[in-house]
LUMVEXMI-730411 format. One record per residue: residue number from 1; z, x, y of N, C-alpha, C in turn. Coordinates in nm, 4 decimals. Atoms other than C-alpha are relative to their C-alpha. Layout:
<recs>
NUM,Z,X,Y,Z,X,Y,Z,X,Y
...
</recs>
This chain:
<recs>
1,0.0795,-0.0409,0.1151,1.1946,2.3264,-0.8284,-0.0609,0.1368,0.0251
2,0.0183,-0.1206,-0.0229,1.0856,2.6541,-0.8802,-0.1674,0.0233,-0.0719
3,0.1323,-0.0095,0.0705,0.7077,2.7835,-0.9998,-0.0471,-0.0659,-0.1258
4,-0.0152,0.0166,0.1445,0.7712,2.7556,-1.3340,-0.0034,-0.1381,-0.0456
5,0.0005,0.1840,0.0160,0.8997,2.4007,-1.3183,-0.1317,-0.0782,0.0340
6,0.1076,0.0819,0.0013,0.6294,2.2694,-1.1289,-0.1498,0.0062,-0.0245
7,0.1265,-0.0015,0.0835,0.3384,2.4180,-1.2894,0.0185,-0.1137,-0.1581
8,-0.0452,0.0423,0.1430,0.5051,2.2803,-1.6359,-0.0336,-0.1704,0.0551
9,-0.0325,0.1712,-0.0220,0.5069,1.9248,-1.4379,-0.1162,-0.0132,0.0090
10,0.1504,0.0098,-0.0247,0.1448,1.9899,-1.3066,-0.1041,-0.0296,-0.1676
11,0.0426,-0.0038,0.1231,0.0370,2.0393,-1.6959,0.0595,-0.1192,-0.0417
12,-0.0438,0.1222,0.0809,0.2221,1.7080,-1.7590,-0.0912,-0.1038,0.0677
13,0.0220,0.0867,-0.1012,0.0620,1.5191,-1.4819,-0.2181,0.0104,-0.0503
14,0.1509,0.0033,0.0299,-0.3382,1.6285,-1.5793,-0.0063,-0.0449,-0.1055
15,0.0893,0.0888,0.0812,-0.3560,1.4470,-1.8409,-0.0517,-0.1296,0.0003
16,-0.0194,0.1227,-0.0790,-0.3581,1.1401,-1.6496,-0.1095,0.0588,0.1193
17,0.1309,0.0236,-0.0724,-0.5988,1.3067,-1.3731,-0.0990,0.0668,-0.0306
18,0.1513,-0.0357,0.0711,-0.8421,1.4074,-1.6114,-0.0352,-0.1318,-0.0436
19,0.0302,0.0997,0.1054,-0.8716,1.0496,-1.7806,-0.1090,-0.0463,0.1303
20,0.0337,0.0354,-0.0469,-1.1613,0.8815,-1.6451,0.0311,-0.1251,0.0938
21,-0.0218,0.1119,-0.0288,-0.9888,0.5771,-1.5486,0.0787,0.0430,0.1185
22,-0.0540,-0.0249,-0.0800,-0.8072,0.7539,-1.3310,-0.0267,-0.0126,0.1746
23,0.0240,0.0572,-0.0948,-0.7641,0.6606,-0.9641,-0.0644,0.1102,0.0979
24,0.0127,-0.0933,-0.0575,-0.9510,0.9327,-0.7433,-0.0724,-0.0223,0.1340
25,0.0749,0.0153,-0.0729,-1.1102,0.9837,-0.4208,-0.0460,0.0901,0.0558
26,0.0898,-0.1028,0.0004,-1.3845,1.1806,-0.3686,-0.0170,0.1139,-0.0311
27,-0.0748,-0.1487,0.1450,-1.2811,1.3862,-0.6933,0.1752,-0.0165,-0.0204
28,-0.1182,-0.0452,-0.0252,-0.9309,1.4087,-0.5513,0.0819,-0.1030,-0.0599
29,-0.1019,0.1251,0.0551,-0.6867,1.2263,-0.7669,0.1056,-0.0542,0.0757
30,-0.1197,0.0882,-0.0405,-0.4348,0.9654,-0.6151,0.1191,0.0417,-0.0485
31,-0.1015,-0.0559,0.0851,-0.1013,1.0997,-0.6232,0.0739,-0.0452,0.1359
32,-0.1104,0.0477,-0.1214,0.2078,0.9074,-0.3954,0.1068,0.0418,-0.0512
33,-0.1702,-0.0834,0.0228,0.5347,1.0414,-0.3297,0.0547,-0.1316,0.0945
34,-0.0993,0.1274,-0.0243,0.7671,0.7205,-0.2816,0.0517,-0.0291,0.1612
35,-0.0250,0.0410,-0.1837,0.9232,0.8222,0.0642,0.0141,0.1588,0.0265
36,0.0478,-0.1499,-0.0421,0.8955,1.1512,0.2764,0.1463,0.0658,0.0197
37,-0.1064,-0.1276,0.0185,1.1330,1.4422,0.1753,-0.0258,0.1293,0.0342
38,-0.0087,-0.1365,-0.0737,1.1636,1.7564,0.3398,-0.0471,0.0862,-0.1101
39,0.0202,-0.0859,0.1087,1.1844,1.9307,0.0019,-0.1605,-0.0096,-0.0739
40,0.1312,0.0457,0.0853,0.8669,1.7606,-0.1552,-0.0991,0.0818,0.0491
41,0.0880,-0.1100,-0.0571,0.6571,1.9925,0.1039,-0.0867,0.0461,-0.1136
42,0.0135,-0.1282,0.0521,0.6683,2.3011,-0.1010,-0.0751,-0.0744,-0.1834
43,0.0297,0.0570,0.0644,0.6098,2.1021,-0.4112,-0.0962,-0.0378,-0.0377
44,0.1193,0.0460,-0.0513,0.3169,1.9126,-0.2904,-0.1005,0.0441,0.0361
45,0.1289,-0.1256,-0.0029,0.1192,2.2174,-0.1833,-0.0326,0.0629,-0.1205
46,0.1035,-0.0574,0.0930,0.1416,2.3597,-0.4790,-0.0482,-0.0931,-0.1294
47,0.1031,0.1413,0.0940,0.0505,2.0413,-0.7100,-0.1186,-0.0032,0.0659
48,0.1366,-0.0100,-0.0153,-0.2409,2.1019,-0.4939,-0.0958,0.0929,-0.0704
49,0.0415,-0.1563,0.0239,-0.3365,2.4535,-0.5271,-0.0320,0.0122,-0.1711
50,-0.0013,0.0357,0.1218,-0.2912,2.3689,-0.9091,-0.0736,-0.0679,-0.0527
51,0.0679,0.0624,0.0258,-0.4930,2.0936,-0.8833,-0.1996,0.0360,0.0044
52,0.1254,-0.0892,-0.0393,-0.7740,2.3065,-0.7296,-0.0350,0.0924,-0.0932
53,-0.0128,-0.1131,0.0971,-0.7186,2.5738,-1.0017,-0.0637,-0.0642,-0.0899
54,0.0714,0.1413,0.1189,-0.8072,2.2730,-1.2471,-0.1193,-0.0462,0.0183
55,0.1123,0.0668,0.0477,-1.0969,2.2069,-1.1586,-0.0553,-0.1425,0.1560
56,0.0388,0.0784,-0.0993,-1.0528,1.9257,-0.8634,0.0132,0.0686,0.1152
57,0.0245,-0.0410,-0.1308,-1.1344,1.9425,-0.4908,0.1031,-0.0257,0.0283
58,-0.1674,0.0419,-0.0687,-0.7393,1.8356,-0.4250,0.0725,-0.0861,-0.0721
59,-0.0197,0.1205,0.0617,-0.5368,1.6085,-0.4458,0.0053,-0.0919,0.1415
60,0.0235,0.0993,-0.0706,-0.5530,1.2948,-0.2612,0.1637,-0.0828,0.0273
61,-0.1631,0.0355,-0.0090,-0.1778,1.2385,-0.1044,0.0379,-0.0958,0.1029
62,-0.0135,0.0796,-0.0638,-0.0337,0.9355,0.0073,0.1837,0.0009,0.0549
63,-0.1356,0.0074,-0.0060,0.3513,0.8688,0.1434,0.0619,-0.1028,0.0145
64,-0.0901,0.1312,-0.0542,0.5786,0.5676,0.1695,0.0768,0.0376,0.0975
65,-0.1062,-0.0333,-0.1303,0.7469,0.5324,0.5048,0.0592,-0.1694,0.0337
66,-0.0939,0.0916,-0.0501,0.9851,0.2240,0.5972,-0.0618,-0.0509,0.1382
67,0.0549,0.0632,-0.0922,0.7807,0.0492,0.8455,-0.1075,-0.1413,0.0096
68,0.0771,0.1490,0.0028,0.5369,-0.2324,0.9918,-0.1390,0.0576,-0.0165
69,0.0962,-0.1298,-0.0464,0.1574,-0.1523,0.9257,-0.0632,-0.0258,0.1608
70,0.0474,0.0029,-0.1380,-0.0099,-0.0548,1.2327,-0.0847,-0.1297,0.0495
71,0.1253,0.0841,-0.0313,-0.2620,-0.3296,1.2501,0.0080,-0.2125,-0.0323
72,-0.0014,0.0859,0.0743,-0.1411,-0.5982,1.0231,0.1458,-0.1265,-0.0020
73,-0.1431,0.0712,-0.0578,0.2252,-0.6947,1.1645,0.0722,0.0489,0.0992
74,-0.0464,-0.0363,-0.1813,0.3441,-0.7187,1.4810,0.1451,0.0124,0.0259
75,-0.1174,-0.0189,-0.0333,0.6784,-0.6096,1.6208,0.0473,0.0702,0.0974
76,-0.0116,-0.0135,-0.1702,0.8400,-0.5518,1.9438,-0.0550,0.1360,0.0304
77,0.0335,-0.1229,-0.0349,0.7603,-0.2521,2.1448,0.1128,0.1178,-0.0600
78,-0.0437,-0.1156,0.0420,1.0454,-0.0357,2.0665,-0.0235,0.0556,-0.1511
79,-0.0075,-0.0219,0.1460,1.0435,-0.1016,1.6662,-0.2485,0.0872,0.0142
80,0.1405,-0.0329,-0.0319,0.6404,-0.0522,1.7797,0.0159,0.1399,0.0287
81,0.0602,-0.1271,-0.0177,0.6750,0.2828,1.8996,0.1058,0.1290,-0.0934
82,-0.0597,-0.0856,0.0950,0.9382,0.4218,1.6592,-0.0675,0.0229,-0.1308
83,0.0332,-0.0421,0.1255,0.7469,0.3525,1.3656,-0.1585,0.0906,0.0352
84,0.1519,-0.0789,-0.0687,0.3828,0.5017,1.6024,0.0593,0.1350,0.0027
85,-0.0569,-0.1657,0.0382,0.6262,0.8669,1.5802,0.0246,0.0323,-0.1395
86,0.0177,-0.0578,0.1526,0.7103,0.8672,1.2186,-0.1192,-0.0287,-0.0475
87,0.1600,0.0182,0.0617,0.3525,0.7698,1.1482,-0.0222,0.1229,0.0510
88,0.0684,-0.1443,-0.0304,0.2487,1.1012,1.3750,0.0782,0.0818,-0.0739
89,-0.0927,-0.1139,0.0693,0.5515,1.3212,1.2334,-0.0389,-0.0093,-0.1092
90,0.0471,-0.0200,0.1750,0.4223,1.2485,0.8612,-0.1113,0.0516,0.0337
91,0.0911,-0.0482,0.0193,0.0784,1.3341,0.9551,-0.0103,0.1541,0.0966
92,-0.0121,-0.1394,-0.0156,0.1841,1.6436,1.1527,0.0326,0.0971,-0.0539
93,-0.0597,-0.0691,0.1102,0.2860,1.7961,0.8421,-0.1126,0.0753,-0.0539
94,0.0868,-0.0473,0.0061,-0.0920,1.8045,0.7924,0.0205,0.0197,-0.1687
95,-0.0281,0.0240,0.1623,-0.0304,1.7427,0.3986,-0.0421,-0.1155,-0.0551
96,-0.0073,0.1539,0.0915,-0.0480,1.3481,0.3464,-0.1899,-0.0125,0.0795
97,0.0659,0.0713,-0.0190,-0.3720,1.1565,0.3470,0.0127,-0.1231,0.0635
98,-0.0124,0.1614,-0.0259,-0.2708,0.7967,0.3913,0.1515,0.0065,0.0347
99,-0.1119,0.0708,0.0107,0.0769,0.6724,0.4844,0.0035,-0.1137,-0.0858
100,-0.0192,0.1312,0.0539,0.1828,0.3512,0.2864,0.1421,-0.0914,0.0791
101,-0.0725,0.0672,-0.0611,0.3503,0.0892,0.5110,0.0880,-0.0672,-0.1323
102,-0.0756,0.0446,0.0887,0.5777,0.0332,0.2166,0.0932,-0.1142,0.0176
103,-0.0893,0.1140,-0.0261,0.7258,-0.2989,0.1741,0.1350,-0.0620,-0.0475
104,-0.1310,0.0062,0.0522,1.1098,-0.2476,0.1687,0.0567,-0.1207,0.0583
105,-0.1085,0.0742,-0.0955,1.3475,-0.5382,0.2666,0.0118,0.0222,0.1216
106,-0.0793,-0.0353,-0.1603,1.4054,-0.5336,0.6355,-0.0113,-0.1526,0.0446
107,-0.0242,0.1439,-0.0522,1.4981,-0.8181,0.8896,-0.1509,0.0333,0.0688
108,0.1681,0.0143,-0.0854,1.1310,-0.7194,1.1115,-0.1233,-0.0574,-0.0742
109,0.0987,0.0768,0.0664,0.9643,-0.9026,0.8056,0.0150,-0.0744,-0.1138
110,-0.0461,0.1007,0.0996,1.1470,-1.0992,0.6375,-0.0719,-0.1684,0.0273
111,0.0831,0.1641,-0.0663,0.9642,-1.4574,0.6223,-0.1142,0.0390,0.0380
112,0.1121,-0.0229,-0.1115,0.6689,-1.3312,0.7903,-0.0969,0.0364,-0.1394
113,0.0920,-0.0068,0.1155,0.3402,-1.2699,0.6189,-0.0979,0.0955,0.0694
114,0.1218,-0.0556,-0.0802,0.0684,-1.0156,0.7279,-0.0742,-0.0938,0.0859
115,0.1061,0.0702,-0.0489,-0.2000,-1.1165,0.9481,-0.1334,0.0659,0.0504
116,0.1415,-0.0587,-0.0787,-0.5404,-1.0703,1.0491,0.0186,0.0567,0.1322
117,-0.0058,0.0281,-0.1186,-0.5645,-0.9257,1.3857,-0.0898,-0.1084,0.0845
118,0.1137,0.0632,-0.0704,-0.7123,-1.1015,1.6401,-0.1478,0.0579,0.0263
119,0.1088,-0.0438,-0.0657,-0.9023,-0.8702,1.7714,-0.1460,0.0424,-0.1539
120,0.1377,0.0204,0.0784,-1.0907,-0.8796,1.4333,-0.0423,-0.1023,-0.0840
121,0.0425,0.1032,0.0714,-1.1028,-1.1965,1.3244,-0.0738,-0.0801,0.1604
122,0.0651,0.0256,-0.1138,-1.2365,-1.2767,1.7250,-0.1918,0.0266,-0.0387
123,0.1996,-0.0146,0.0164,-1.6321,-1.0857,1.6761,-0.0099,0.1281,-0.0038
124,0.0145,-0.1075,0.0399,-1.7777,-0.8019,1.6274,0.0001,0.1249,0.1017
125,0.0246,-0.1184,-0.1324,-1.8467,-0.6332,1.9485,0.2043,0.0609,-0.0232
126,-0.1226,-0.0596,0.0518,-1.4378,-0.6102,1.9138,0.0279,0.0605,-0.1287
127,-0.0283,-0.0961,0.1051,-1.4242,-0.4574,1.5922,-0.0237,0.1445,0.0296
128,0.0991,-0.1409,0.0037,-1.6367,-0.1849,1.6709,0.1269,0.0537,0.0740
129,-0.0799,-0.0474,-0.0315,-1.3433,-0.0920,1.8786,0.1203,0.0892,0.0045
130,-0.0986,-0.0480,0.0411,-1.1257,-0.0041,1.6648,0.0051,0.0859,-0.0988
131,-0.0001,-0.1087,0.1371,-1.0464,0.2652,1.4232,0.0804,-0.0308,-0.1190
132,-0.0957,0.0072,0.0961,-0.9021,0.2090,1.0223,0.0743,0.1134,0.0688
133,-0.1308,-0.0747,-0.0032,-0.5633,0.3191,1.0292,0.0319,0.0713,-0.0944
134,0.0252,-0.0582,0.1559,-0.5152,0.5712,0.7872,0.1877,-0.0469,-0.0429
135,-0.1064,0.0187,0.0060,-0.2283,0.3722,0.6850,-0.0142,-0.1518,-0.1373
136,0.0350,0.0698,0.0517,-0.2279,0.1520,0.3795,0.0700,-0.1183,0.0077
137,-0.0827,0.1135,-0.0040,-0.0829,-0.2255,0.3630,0.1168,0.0408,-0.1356
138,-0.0979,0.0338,0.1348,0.2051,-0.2790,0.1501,0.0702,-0.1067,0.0050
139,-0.0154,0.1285,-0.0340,0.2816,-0.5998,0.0528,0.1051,-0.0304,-0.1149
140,-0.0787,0.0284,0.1191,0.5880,-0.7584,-0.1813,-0.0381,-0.1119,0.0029
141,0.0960,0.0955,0.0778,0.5673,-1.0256,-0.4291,0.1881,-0.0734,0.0829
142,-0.1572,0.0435,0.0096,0.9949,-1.1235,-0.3812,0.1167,0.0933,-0.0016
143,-0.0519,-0.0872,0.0431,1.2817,-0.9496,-0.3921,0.1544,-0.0395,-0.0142
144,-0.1710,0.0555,0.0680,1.6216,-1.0086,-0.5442,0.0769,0.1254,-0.0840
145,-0.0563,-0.0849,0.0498,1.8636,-0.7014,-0.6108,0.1166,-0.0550,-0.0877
146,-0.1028,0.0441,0.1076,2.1466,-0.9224,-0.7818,0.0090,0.0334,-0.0814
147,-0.0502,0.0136,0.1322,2.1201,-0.8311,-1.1136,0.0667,0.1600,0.0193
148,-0.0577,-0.1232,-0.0300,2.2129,-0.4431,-1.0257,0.0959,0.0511,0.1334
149,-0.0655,-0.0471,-0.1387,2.4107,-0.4687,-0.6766,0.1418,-0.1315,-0.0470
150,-0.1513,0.1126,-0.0278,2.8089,-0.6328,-0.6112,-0.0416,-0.1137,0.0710
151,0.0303,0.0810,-0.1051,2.7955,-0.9161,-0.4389,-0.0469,0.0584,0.1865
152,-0.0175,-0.0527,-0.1069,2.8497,-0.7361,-0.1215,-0.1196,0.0244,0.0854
153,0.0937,-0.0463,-0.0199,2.5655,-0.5466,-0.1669,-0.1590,-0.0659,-0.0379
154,0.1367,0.0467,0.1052,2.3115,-0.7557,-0.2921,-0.0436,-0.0555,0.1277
155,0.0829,0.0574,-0.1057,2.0053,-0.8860,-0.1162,-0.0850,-0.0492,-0.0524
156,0.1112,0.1256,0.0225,1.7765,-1.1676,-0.1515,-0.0701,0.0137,0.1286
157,0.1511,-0.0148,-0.0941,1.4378,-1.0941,0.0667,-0.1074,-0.0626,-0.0514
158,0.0979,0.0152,0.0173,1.1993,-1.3057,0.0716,-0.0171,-0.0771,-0.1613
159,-0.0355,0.0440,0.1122,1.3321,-1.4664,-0.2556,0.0367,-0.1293,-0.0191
160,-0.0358,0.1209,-0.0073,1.4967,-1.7624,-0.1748,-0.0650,-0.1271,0.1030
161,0.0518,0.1067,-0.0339,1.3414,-2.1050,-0.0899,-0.0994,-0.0854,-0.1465
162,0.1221,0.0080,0.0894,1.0576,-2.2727,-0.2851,-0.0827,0.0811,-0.1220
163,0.1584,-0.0420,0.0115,0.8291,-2.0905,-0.5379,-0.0765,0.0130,0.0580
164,0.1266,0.0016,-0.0389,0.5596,-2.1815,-0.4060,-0.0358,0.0114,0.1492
165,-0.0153,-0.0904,-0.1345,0.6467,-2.0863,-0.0519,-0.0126,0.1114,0.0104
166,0.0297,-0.1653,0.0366,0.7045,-1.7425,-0.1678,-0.1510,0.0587,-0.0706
167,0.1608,-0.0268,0.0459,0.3679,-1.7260,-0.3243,-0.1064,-0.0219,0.1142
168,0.0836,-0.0002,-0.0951,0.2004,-1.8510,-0.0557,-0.0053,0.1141,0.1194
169,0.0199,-0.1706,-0.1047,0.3337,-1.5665,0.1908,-0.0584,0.0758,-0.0568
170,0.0376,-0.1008,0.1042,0.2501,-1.3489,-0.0961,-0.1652,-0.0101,0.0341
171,0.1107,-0.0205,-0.0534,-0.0774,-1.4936,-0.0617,-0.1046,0.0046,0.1534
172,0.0409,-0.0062,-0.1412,-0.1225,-1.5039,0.3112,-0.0098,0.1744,0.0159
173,-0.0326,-0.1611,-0.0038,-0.0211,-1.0998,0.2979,-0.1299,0.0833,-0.0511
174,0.1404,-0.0962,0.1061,-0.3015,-0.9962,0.0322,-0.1081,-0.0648,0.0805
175,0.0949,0.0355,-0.0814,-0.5474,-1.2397,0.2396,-0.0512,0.1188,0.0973
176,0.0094,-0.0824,-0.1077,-0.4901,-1.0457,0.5259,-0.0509,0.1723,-0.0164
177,0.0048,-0.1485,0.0095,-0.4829,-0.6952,0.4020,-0.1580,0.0173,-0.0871
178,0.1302,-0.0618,0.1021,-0.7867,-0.7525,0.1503,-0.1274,0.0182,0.1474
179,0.1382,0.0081,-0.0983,-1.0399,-0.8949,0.4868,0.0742,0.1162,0.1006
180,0.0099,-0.1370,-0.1417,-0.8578,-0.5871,0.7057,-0.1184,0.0794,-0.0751
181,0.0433,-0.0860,0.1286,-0.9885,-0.3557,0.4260,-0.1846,-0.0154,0.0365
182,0.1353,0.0427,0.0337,-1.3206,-0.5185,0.3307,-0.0790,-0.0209,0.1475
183,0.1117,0.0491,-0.0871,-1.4547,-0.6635,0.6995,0.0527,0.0238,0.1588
184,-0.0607,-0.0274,-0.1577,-1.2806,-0.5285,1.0185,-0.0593,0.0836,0.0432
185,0.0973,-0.1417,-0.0362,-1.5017,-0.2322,1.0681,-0.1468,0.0030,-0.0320
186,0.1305,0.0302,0.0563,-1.8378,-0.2163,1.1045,-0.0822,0.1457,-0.1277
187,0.1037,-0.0737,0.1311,-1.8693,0.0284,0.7712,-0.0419,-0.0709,-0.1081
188,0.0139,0.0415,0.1606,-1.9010,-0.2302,0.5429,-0.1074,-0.0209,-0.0995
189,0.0785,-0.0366,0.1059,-2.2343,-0.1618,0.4210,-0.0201,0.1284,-0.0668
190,-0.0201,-0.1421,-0.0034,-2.1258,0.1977,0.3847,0.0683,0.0333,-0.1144
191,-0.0977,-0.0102,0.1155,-1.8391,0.1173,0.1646,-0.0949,-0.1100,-0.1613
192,0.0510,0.0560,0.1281,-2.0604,-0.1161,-0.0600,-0.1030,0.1013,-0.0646
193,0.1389,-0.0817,0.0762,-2.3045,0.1586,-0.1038,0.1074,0.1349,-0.0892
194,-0.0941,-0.0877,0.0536,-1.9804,0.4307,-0.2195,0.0317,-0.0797,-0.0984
195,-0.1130,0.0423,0.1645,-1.8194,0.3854,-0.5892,0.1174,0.0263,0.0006
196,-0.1452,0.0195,0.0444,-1.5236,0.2866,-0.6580,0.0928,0.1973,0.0012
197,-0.0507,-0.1259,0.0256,-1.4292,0.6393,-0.6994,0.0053,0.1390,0.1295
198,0.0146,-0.0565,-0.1513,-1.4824,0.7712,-0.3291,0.0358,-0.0698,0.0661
199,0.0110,0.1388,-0.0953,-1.3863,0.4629,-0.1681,0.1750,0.0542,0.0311
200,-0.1559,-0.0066,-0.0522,-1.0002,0.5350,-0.0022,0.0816,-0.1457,0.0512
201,-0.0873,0.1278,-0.0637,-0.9342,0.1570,0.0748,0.1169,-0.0307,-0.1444
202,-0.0936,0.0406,0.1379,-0.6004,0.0642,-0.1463,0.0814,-0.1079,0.0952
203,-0.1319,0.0833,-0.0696,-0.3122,-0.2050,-0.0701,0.0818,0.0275,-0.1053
204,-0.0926,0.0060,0.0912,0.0208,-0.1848,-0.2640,0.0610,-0.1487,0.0082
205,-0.1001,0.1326,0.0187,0.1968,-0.4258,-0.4120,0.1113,0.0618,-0.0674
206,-0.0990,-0.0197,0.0274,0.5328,-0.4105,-0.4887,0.0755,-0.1236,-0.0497
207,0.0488,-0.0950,0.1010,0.5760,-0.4409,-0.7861,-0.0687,-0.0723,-0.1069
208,0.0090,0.1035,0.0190,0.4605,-0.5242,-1.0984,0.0836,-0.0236,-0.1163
209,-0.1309,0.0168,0.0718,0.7462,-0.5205,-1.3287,0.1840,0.0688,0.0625
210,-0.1320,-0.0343,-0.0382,1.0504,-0.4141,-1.1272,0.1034,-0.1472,-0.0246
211,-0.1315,0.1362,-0.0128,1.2914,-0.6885,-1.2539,0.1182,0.0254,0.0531
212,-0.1458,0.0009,-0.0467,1.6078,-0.5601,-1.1741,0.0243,0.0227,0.1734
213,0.0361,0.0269,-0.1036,1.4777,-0.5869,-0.8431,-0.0608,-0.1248,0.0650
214,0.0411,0.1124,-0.0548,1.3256,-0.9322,-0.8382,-0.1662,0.0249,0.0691
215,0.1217,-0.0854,-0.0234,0.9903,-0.7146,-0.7798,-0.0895,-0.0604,-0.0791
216,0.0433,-0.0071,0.1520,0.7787,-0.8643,-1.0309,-0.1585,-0.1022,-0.0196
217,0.1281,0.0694,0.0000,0.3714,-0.9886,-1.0675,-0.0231,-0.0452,-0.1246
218,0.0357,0.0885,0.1537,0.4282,-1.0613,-1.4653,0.0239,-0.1045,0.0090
219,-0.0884,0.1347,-0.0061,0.4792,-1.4030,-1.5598,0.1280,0.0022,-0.0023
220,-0.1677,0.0125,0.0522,0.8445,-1.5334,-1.5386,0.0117,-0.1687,-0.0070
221,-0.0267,0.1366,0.0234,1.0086,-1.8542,-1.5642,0.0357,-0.0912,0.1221
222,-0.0428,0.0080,-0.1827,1.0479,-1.8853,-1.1639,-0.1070,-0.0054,0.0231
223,0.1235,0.0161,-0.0808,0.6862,-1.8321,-1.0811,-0.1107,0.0176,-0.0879
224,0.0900,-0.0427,0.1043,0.5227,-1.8168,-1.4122,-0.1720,0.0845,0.0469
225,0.0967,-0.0862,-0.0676,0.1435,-1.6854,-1.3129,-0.0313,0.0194,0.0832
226,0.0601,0.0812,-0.1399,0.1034,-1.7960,-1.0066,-0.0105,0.1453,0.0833
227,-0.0179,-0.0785,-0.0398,0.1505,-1.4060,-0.8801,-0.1230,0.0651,-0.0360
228,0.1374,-0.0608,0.0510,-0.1494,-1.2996,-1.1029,-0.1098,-0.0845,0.0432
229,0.1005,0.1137,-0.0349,-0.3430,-1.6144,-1.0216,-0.0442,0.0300,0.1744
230,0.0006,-0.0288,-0.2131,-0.3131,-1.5524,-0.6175,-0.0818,0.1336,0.0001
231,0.0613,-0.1182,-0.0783,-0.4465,-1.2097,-0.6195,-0.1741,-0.0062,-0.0959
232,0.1408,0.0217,0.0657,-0.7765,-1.3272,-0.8896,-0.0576,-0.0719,0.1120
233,0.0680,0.1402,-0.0644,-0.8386,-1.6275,-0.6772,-0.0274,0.0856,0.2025
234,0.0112,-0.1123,-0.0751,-0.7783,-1.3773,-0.3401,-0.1217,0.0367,0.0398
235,0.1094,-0.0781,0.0208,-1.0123,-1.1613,-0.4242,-0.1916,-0.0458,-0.0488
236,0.1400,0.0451,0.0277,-1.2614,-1.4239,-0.4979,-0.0540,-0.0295,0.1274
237,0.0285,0.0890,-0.1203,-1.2614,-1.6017,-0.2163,-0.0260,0.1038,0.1384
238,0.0130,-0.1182,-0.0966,-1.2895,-1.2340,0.0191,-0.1934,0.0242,-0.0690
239,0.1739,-0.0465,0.0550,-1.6386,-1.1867,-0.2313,-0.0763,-0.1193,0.0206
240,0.1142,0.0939,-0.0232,-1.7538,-1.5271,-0.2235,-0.0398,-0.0755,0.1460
241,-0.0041,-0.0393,-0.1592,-1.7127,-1.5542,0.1811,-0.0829,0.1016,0.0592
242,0.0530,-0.1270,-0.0702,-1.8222,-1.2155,0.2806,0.0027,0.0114,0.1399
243,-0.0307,0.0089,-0.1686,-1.5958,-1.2115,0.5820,-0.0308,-0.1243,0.0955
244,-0.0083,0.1359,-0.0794,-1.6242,-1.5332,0.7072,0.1272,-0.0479,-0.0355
245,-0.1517,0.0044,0.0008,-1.2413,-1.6109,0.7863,0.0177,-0.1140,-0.0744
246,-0.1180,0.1091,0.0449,-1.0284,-1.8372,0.5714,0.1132,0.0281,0.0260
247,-0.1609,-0.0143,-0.0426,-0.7046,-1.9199,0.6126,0.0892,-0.0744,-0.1029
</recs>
C-alpha cells in the first residue's frame, strides 16, 4: 500500500475510533492485525502517526501469533521455548502492544483446556512473583472446517464428541483466563479503581459467527445457547467469588 491508500483506509477506519463505544486504552484505540506480516510494519506505523494527527495518543496494537499462552498452557520445553522467541521477535519490532495467543487448531491443544497456574491459584506471597504477560489468552468455542475444505483437508478441532463436553472446555478456558486476568497479580485494586477505557486486560474468543468454520458463540442447533450462557454465568461467578478459586 502506498500513502495514499492508507491514509484513505485510515479515514475509513476513524469512524469507528471516534465512536464512543469504541474499544480504547488509555485514549489509544484497539486495533489487531490477525497474524504478523513483514509488510504490515510500514503500514502500522503509519496508521499510527495518522492516528496521532487525529487527535489520539496512538494506537493500541495487538498481534496474533500461533502459539500456547505463556502462563495459561503448558507444553514441552522445546514447543516452550520456540514459542518464548517468536513472542521476543514480535516484540523486538518494538511496534505491537500485546501479542494474542491466538487459538488456531493445533495438536499442543487439542482437548486440553486452559488452566490456572499453580503458582497462582497456590497464595499470594507467589503471585507477587510474577509479572502479567503482555500476552493475551485466546480461547475457541469449536472448530469444524468441513463445510469449505475436501475431505482431505478438513479438520474437526475440538468439535467432535458431546456438546456439552465441548462447552465445558470452552468453559474451563474462559474460567481460567478471566481469574488469570482479574486475580493473579497483586494490582487488583488498581485495576478496579481504572475505567473500562484504560484497563488493557482482554481475552479473545474465537469466534462469534465464523460458521464456515464451526467458530461460532450464536445460537445453533448443536449447542443452542449454551456458548452465550457459559461466558454470562463465567463472569458471574469470577464477580461473585472475588478470587476465591472454583473449579
Amino acid at each position: 500500500m502506498n500513502d495514499i491508500e492508507i491514509t484513505k483506509h485510515y479515514d475509513w477506519l476513524k469512524q469507528f475510533f471516534h465512536h464512543p463505544n469504541y474499544i480504547k486504552v488509555d485514549g489509544k484505540p484497539l486495533f489487531m492485525l490477525y497474524q504478523r506480516k513483514p509488510g504490515a510494519m510500514v503500514v502500522l506505523r503509519r496508521l499510527r502517526e495518522l492516528a496521532i494527527e487525529d487527535g489520539f495518543p496512538g494506537l493500541y496494537l495487538t498481534v496474533g501469533l500461533t502459539k500456547a499462552h505463556g502462563h495459561l498452557l503448558e507444553v514441552d520445553d522445546d514447543l516452550r521455548k520456540k514459542f518464548e522467541g517468536t513472542t521476543q521477535r514480535t516484540f523486538d519490532f518494538k511496534l505491537y502492544d500485546k501479542v494474542v495467543s491466538y487459538p488456531n487448531p493445533n495438536e499442543w491443544a487439542e482437548n486440553r483446556s486452559l488452566e490456572v497456574p499453580d503458582w497462582c491459584a497456590a497464595n499470594k506471597q507467589q503471585q507477587q512473583q510474577h509479572e502479567r504477560l503482555r500476552d493475551i489468552p485466546g480461547i475457541i468455542s469449536s472448530f469444524d472446517n468441513t463445510p469449505r475444505r475436501n475431505f482431505e483437508e478438513a479438520n474437526l478441532f475440538a468439535s467432535s464428541g458431546n456438546p456439552k463436553d465441548i462447552v465445558e472446555r470452552f468453559r474451563k478456558s474462559l474460567y481460567a483466563s478471566l481469574y488469570y486476568e482479574s486475580c493473579c497479580f497483586g494490582d487488583v485494586q488498581n485495576r478496579l479503581e481504572k475505567s473500562r477505557q484504560e484497563d488493557d486486560r482482554f481475552i479473545l474468543i474465537n469466534a462469534m459467527n465464523e460458521w464456515a468454520e464451526g467458530m461460532a458463540l450464536e445460537p445453533s442447533d448443536v449447542y443452542g445457547t449454551s456458548f452465550l450462557e457459559t461466558i454470562r454465568d463465567t463472569k458471574a461467578v469470577i464477580r461473585e467469588n472475588r478470587c476465591e478459586m472454583k473449579t
